[in-house]
mmCIF file as Biopython writes it, N, C-alpha, C and O atoms, coordinates in Angstrom:
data_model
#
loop_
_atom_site.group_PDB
_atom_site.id
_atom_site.type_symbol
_atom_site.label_atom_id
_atom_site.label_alt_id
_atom_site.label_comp_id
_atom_site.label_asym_id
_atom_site.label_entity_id
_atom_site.label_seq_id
_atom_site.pdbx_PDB_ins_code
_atom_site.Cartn_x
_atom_site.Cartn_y
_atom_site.Cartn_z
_atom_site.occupancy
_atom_site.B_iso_or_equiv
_atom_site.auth_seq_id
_atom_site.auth_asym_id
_atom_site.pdbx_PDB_model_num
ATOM 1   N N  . UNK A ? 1  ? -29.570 229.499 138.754 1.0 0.0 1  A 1 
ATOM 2   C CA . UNK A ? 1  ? -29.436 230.905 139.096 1.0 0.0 1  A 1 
ATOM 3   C C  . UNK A ? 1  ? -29.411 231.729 137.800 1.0 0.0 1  A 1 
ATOM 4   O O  . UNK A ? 1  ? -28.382 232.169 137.286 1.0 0.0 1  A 1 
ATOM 5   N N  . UNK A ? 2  ? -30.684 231.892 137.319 1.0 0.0 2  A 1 
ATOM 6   C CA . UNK A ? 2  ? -30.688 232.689 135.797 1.0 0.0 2  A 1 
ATOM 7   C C  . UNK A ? 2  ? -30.078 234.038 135.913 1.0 0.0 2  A 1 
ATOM 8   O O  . UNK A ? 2  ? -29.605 234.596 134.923 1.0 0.0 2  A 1 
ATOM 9   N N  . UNK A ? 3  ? -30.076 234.567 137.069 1.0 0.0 3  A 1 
ATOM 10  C CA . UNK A ? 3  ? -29.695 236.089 136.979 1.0 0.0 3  A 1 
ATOM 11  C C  . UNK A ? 3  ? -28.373 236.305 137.515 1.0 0.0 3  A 1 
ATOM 12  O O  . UNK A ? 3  ? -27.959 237.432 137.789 1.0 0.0 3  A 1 
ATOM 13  N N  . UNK A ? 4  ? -27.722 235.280 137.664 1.0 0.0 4  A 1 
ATOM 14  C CA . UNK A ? 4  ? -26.190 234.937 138.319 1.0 0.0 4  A 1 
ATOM 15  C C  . UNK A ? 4  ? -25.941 236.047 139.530 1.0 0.0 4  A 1 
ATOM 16  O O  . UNK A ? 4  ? -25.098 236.944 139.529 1.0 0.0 4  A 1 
ATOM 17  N N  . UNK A ? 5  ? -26.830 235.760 140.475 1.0 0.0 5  A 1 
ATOM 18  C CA . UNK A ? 5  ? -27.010 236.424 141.711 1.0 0.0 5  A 1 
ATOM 19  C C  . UNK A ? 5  ? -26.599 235.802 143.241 1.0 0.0 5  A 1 
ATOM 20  O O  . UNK A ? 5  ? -26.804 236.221 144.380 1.0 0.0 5  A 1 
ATOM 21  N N  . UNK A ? 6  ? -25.886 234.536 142.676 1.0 0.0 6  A 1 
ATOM 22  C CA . UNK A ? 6  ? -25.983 233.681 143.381 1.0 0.0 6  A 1 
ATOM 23  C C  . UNK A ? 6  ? -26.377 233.200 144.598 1.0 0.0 6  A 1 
ATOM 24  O O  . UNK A ? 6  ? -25.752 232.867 145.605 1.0 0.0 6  A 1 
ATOM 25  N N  . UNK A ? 7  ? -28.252 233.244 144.129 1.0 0.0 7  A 1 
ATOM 26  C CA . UNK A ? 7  ? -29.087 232.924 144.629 1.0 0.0 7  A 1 
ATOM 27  C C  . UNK A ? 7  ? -30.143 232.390 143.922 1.0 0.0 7  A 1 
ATOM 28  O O  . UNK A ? 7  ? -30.333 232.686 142.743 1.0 0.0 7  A 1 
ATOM 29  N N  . UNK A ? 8  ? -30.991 231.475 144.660 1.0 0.0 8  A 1 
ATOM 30  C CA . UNK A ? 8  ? -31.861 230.814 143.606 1.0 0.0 8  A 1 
ATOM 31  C C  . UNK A ? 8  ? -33.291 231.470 144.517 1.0 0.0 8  A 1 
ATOM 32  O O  . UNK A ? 8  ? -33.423 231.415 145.739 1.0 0.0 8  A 1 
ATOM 33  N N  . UNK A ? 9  ? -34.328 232.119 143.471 1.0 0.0 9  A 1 
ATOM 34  C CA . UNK A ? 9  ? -35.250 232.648 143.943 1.0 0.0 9  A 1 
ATOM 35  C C  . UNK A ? 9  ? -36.481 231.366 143.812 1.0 0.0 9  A 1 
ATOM 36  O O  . UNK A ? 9  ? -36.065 230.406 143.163 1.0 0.0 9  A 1 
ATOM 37  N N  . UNK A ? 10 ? -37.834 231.227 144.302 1.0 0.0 10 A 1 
ATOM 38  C CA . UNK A ? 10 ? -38.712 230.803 143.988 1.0 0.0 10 A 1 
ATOM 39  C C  . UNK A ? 10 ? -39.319 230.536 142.347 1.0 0.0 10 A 1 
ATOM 40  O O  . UNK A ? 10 ? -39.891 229.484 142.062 1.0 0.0 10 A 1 
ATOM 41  N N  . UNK A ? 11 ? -39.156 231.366 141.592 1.0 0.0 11 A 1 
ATOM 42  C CA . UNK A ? 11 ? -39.870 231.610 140.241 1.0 0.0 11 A 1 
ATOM 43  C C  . UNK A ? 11 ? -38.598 230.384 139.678 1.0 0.0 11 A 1 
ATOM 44  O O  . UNK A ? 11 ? -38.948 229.501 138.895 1.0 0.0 11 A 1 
ATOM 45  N N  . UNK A ? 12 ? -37.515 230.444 140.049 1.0 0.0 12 A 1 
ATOM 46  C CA . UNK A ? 12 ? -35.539 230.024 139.276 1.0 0.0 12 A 1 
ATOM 47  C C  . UNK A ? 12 ? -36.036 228.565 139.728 1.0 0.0 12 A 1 
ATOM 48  O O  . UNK A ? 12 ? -36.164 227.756 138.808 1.0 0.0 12 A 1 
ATOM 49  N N  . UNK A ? 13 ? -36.313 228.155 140.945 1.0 0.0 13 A 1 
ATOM 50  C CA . UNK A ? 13 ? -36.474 226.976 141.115 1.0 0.0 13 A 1 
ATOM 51  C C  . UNK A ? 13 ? -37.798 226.428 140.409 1.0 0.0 13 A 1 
ATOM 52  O O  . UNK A ? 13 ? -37.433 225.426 139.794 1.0 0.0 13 A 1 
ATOM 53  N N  . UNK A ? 14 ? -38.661 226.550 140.286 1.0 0.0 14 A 1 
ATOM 54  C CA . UNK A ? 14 ? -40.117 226.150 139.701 1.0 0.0 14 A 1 
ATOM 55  C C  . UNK A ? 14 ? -39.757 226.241 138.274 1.0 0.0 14 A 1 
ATOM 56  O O  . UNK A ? 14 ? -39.843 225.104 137.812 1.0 0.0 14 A 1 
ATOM 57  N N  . UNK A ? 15 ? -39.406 227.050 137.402 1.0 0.0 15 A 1 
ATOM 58  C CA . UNK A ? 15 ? -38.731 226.895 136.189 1.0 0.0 15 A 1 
ATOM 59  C C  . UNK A ? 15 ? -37.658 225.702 135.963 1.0 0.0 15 A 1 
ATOM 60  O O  . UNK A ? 15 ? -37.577 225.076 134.906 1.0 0.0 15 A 1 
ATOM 61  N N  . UNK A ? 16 ? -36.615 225.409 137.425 1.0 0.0 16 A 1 
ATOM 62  C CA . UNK A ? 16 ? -35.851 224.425 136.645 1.0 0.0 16 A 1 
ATOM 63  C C  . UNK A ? 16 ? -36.215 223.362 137.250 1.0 0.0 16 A 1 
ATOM 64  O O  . UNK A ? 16 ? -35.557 222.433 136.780 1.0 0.0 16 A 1 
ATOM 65  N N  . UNK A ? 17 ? -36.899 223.010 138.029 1.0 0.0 17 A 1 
ATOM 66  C CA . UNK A ? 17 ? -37.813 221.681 137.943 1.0 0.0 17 A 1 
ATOM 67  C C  . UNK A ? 17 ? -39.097 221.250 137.194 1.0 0.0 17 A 1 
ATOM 68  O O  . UNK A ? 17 ? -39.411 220.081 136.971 1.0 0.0 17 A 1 
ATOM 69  N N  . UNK A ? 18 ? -39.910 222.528 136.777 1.0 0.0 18 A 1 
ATOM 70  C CA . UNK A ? 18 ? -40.502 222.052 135.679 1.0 0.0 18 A 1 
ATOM 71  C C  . UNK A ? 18 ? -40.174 221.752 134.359 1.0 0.0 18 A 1 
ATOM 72  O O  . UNK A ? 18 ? -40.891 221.028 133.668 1.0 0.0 18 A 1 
ATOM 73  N N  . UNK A ? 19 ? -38.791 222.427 133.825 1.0 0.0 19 A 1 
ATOM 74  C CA . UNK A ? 19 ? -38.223 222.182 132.834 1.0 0.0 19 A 1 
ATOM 75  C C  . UNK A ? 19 ? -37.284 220.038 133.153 1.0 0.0 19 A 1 
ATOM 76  O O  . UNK A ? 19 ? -37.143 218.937 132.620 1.0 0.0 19 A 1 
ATOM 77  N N  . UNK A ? 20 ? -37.126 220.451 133.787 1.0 0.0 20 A 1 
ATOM 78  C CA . UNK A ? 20 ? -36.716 218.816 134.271 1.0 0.0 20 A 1 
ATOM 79  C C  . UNK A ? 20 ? -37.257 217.608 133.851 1.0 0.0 20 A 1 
ATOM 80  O O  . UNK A ? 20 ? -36.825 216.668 133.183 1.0 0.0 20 A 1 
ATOM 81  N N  . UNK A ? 21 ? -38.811 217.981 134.667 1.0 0.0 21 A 1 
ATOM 82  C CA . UNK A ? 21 ? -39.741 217.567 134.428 1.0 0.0 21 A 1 
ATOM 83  C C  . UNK A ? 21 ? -40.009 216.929 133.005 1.0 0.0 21 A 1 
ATOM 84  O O  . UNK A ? 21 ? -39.692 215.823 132.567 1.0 0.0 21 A 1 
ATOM 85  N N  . UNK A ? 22 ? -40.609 217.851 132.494 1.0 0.0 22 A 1 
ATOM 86  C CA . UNK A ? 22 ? -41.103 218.176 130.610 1.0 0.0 22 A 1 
ATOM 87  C C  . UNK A ? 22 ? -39.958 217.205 130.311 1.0 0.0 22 A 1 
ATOM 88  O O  . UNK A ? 22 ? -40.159 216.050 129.934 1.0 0.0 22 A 1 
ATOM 89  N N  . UNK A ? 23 ? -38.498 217.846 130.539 1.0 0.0 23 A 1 
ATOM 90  C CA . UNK A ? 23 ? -37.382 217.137 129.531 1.0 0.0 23 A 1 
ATOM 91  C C  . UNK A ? 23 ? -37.563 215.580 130.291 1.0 0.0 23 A 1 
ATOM 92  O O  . UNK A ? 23 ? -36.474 215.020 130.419 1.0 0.0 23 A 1 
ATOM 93  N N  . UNK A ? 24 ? -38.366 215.040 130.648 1.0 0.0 24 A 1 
ATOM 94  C CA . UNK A ? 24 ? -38.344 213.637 131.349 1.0 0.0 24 A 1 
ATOM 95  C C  . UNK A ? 24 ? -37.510 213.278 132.335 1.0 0.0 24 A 1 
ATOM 96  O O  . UNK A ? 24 ? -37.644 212.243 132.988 1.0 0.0 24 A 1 
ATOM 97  N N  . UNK A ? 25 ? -36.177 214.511 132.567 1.0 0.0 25 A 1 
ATOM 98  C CA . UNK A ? 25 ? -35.134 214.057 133.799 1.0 0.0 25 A 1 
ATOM 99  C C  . UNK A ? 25 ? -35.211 213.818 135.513 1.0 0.0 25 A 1 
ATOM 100 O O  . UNK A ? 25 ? -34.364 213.396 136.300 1.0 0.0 25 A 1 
ATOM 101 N N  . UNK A ? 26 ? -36.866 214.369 135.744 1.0 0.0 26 A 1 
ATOM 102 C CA . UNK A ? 26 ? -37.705 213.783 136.636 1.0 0.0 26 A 1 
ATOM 103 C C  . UNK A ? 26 ? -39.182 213.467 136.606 1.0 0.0 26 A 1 
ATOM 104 O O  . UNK A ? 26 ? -39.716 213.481 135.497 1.0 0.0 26 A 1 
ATOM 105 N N  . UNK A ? 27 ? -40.080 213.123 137.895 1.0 0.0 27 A 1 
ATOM 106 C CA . UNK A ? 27 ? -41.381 213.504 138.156 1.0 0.0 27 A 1 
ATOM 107 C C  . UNK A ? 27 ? -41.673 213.847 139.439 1.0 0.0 27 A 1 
ATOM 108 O O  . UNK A ? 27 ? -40.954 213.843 140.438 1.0 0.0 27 A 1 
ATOM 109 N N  . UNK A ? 28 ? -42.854 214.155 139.290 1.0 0.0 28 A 1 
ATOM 110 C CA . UNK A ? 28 ? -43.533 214.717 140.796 1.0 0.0 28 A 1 
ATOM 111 C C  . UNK A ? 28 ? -44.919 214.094 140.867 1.0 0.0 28 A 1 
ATOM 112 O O  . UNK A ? 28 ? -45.708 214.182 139.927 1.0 0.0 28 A 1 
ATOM 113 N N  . UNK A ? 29 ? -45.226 213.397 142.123 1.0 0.0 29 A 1 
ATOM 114 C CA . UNK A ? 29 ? -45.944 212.657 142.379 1.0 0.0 29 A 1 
ATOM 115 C C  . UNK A ? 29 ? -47.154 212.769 141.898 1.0 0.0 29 A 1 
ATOM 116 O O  . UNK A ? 29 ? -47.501 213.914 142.187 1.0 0.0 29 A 1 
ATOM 117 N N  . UNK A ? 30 ? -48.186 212.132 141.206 1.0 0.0 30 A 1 
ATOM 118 C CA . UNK A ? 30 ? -49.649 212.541 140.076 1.0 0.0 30 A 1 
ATOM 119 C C  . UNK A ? 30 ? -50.206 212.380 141.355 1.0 0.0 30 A 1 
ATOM 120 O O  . UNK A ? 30 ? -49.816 211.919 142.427 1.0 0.0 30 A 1 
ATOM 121 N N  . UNK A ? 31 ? -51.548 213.056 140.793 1.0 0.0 31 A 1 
ATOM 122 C CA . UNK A ? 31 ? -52.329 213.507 141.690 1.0 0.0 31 A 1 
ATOM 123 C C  . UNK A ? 31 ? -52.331 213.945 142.902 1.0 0.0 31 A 1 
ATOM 124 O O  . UNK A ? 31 ? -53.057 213.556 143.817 1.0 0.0 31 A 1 
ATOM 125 N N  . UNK A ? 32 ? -51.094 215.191 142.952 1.0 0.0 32 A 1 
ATOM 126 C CA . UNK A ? 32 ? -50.822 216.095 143.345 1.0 0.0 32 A 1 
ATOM 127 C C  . UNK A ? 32 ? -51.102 217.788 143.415 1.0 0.0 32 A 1 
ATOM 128 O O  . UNK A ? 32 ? -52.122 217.692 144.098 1.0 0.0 32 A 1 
ATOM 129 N N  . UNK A ? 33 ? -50.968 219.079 143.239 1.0 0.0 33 A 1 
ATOM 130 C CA . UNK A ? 33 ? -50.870 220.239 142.707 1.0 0.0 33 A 1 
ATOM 131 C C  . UNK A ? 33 ? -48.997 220.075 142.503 1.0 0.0 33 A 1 
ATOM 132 O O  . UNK A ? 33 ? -48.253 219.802 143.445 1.0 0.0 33 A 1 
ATOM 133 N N  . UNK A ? 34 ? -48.599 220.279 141.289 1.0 0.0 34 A 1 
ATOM 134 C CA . UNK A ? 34 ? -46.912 220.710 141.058 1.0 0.0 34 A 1 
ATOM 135 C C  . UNK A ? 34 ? -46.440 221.808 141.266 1.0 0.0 34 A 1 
ATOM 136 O O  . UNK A ? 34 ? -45.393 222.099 140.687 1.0 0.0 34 A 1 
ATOM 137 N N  . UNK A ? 35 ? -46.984 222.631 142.039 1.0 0.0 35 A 1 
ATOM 138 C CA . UNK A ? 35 ? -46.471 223.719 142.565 1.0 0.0 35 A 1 
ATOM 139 C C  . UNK A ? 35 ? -46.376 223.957 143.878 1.0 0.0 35 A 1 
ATOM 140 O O  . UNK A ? 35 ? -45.765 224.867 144.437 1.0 0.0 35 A 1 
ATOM 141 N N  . UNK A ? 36 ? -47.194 222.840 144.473 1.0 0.0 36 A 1 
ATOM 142 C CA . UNK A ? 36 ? -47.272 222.815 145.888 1.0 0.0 36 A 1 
ATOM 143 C C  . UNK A ? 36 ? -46.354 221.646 146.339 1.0 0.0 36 A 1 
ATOM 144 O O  . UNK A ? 36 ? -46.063 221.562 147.532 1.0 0.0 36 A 1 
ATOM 145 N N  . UNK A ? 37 ? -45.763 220.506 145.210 1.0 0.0 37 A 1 
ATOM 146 C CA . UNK A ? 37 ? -44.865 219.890 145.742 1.0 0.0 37 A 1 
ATOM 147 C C  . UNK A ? 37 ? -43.884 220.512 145.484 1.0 0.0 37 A 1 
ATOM 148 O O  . UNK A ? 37 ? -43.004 220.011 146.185 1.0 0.0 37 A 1 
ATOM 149 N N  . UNK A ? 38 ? -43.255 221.716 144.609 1.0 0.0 38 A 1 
ATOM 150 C CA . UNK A ? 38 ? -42.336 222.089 144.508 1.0 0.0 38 A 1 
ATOM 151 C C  . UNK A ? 38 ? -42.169 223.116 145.385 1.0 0.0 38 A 1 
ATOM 152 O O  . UNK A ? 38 ? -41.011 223.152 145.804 1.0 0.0 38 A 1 
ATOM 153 N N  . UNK A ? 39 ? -43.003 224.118 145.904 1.0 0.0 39 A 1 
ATOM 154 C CA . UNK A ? 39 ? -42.948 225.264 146.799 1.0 0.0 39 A 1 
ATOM 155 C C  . UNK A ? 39 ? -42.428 224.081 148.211 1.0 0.0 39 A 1 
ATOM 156 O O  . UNK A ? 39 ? -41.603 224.565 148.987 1.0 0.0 39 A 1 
ATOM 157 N N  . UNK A ? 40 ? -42.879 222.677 148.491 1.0 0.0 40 A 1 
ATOM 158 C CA . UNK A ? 40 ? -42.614 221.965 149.760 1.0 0.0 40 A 1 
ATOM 159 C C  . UNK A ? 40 ? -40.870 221.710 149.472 1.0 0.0 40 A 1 
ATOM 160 O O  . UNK A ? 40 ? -40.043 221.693 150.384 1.0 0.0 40 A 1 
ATOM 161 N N  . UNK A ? 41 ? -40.578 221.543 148.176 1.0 0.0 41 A 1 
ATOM 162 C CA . UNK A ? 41 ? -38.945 221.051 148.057 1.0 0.0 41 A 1 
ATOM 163 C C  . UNK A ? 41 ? -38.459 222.245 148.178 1.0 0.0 41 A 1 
ATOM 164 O O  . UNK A ? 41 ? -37.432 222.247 148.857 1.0 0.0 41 A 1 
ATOM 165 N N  . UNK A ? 42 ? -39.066 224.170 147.453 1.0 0.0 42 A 1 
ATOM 166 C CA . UNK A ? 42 ? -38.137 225.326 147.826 1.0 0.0 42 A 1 
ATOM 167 C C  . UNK A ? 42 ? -38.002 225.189 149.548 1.0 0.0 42 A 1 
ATOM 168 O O  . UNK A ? 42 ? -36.934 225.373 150.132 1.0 0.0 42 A 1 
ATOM 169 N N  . UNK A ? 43 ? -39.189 224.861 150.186 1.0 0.0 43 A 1 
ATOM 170 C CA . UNK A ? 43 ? -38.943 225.599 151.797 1.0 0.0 43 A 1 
ATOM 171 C C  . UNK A ? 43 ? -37.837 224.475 152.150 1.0 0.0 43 A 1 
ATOM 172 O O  . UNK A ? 43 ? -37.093 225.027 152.961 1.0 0.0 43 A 1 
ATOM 173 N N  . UNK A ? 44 ? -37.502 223.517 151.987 1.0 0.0 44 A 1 
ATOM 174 C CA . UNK A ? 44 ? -36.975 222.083 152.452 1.0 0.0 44 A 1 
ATOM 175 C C  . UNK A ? 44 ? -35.905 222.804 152.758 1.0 0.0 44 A 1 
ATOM 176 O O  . UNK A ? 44 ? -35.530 223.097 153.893 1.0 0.0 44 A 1 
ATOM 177 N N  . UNK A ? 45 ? -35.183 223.222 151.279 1.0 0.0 45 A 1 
ATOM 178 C CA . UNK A ? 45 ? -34.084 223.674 150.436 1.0 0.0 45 A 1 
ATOM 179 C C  . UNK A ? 45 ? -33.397 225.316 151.699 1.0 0.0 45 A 1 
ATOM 180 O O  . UNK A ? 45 ? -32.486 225.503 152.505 1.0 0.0 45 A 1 
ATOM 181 N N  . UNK A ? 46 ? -34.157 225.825 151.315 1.0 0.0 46 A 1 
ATOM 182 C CA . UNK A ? 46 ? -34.470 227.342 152.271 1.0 0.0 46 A 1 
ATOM 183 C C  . UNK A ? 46 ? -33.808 227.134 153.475 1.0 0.0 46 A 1 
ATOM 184 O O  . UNK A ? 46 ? -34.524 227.813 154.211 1.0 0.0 46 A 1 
ATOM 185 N N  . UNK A ? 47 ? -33.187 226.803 153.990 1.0 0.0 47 A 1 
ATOM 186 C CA . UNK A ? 47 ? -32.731 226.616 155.389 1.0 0.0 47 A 1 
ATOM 187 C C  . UNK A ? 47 ? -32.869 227.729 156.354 1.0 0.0 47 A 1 
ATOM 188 O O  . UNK A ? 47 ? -32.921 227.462 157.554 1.0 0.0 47 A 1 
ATOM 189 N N  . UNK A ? 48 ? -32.942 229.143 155.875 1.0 0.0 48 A 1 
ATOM 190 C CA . UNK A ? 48 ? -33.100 230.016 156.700 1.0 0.0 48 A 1 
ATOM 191 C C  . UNK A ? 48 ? -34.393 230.799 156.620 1.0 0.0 48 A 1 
ATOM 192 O O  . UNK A ? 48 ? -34.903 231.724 157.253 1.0 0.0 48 A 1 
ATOM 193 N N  . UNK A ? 49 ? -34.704 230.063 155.603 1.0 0.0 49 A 1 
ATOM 194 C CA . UNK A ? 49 ? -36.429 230.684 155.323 1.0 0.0 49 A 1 
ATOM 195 C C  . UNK A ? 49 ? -36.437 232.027 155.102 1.0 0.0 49 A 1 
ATOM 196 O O  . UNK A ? 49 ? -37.261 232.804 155.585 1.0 0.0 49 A 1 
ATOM 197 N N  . UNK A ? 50 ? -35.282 232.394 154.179 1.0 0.0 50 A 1 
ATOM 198 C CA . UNK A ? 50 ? -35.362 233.962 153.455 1.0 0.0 50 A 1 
ATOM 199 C C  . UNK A ? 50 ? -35.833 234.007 152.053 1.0 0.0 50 A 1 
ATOM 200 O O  . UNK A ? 50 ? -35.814 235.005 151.331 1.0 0.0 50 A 1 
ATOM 201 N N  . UNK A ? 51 ? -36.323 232.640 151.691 1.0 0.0 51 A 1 
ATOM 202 C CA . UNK A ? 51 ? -36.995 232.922 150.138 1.0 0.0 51 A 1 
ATOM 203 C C  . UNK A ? 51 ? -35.973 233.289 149.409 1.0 0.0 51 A 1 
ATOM 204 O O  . UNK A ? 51 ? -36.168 234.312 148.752 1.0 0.0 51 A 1 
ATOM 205 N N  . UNK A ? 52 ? -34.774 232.709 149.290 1.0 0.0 52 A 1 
ATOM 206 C CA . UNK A ? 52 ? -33.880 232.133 148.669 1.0 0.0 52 A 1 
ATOM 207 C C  . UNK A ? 52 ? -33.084 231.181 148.989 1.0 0.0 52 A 1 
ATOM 208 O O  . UNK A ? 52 ? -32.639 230.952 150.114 1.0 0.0 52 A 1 
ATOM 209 N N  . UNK A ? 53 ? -32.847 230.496 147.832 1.0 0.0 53 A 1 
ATOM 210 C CA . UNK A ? 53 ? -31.715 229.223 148.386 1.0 0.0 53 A 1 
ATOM 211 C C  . UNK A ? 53 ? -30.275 229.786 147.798 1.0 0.0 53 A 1 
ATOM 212 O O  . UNK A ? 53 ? -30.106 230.112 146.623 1.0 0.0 53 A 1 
ATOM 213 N N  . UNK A ? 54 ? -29.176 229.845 148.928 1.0 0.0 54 A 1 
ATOM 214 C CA . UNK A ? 54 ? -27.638 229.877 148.528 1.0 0.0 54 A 1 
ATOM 215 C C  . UNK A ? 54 ? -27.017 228.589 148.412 1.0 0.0 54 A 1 
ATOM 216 O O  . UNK A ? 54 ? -27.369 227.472 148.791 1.0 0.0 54 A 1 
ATOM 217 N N  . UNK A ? 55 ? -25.823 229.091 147.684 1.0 0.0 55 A 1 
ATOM 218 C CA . UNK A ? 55 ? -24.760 227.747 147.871 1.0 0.0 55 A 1 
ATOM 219 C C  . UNK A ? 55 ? -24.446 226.998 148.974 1.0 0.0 55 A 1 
ATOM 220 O O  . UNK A ? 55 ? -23.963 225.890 148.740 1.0 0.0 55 A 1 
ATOM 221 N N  . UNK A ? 56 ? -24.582 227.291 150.013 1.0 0.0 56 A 1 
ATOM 222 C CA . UNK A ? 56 ? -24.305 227.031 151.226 1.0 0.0 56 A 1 
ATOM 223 C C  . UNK A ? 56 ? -25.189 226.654 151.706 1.0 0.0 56 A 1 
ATOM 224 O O  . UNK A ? 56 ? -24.889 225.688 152.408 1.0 0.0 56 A 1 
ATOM 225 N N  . UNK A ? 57 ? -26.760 227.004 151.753 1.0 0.0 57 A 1 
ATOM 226 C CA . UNK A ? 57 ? -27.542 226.408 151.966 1.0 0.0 57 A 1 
ATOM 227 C C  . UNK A ? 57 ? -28.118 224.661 151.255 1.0 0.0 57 A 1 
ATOM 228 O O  . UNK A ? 57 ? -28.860 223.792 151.713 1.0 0.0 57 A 1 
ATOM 229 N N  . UNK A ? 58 ? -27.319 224.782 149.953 1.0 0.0 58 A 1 
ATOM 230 C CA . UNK A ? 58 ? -27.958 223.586 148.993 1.0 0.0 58 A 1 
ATOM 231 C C  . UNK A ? 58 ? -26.949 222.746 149.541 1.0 0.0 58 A 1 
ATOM 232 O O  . UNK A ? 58 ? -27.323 221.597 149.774 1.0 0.0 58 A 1 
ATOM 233 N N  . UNK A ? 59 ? -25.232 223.146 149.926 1.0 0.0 59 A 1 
ATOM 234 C CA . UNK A ? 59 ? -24.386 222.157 150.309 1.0 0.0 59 A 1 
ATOM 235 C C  . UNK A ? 59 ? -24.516 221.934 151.732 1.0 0.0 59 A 1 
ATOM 236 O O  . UNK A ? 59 ? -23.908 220.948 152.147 1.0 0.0 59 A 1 
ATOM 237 N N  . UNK A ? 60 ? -25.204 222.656 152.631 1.0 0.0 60 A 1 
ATOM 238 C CA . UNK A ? 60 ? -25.660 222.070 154.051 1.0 0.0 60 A 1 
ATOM 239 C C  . UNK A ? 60 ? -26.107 220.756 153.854 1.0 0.0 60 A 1 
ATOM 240 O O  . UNK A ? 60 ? -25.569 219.756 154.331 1.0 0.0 60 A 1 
ATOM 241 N N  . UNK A ? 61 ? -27.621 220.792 152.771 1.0 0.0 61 A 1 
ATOM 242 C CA . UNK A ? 61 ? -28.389 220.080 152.501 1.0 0.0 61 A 1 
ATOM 243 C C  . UNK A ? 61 ? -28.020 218.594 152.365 1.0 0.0 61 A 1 
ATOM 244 O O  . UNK A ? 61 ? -28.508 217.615 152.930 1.0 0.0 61 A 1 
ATOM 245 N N  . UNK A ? 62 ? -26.970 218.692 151.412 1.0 0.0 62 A 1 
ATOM 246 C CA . UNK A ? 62 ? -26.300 217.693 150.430 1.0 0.0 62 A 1 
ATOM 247 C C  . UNK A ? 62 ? -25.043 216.560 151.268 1.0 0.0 62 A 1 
ATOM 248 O O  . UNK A ? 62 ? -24.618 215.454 150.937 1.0 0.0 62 A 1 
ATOM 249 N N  . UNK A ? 63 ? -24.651 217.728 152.821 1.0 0.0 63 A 1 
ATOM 250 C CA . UNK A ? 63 ? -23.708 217.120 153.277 1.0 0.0 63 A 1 
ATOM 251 C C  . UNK A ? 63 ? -24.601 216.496 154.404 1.0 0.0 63 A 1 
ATOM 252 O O  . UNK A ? 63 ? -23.972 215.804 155.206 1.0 0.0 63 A 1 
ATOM 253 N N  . UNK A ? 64 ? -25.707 216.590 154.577 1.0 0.0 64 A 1 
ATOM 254 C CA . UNK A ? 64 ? -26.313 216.091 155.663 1.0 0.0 64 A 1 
ATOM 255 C C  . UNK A ? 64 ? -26.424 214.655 155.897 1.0 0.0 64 A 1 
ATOM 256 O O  . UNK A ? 64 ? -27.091 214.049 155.058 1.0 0.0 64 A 1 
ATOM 257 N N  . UNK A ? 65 ? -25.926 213.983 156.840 1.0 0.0 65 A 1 
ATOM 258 C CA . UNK A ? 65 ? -25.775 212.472 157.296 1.0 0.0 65 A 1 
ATOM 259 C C  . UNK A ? 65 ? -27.131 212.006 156.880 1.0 0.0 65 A 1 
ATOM 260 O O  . UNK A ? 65 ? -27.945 212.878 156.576 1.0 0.0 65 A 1 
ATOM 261 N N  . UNK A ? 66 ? -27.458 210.855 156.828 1.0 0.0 66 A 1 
ATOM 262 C CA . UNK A ? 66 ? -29.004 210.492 156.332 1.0 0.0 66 A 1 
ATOM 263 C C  . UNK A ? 66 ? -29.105 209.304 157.180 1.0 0.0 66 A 1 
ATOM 264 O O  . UNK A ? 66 ? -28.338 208.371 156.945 1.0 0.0 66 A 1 
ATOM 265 N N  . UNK A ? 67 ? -30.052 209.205 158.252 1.0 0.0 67 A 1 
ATOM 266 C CA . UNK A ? 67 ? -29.613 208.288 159.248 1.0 0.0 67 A 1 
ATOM 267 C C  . UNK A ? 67 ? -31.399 207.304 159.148 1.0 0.0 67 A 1 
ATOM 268 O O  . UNK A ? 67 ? -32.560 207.690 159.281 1.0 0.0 67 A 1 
ATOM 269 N N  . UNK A ? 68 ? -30.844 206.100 158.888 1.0 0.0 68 A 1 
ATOM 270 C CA . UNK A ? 68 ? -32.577 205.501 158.888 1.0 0.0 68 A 1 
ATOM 271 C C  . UNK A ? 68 ? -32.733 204.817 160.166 1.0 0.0 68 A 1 
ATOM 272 O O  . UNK A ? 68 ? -31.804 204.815 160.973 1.0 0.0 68 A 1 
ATOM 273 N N  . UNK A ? 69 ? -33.572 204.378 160.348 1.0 0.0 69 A 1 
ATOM 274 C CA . UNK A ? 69 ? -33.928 203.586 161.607 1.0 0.0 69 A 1 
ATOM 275 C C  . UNK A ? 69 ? -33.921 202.277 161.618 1.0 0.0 69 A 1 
ATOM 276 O O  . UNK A ? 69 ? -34.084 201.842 160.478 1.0 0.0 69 A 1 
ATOM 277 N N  . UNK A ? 70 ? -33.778 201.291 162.575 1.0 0.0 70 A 1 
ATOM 278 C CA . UNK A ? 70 ? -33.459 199.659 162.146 1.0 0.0 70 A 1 
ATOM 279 C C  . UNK A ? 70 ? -34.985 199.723 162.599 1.0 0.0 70 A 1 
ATOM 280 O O  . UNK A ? 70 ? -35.644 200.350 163.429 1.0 0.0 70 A 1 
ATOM 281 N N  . UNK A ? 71 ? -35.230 198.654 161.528 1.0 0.0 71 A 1 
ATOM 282 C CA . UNK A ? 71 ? -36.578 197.777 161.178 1.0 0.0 71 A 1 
ATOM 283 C C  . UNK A ? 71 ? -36.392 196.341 161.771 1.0 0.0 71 A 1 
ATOM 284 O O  . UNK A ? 71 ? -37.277 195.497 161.635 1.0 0.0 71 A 1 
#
């Protein structure tokens, strides 16, 4: 949240995952577009689809049960 708005806009997120990135602390799948996998992780993120992510929205995210399927 560069502008301590506490909200994370589109441009805030693509900056700190490409900086991530670069610094080696992730990747994004090659032979891809990196803006189109990252615009797919903002909407994920977005829960209300207002083109921002809140705190509340990232800790919805984070508290969410993760349920797999038996194989």
């Amino acid at each position: 949240d560069k502008d301590k708005n506490e909200q994370v806009e589109p441009s805030e997120f693509t900056d700190y995952i490409m900086q991530q990135v670069n610094d080696g602390k992730g990747r994004l799948a090659p032979g891809f577009d990196p803006y189109r996998i990252i615009d797919n992780m903002f909407s994920n993120q977005d829960r209300n689809g207002d083109g921002k992510i809140t705190e509340a929205e990232f800790k919805l995210k984070a508290d969410e049960s993760v349920s797999h399927d038996e194989l």
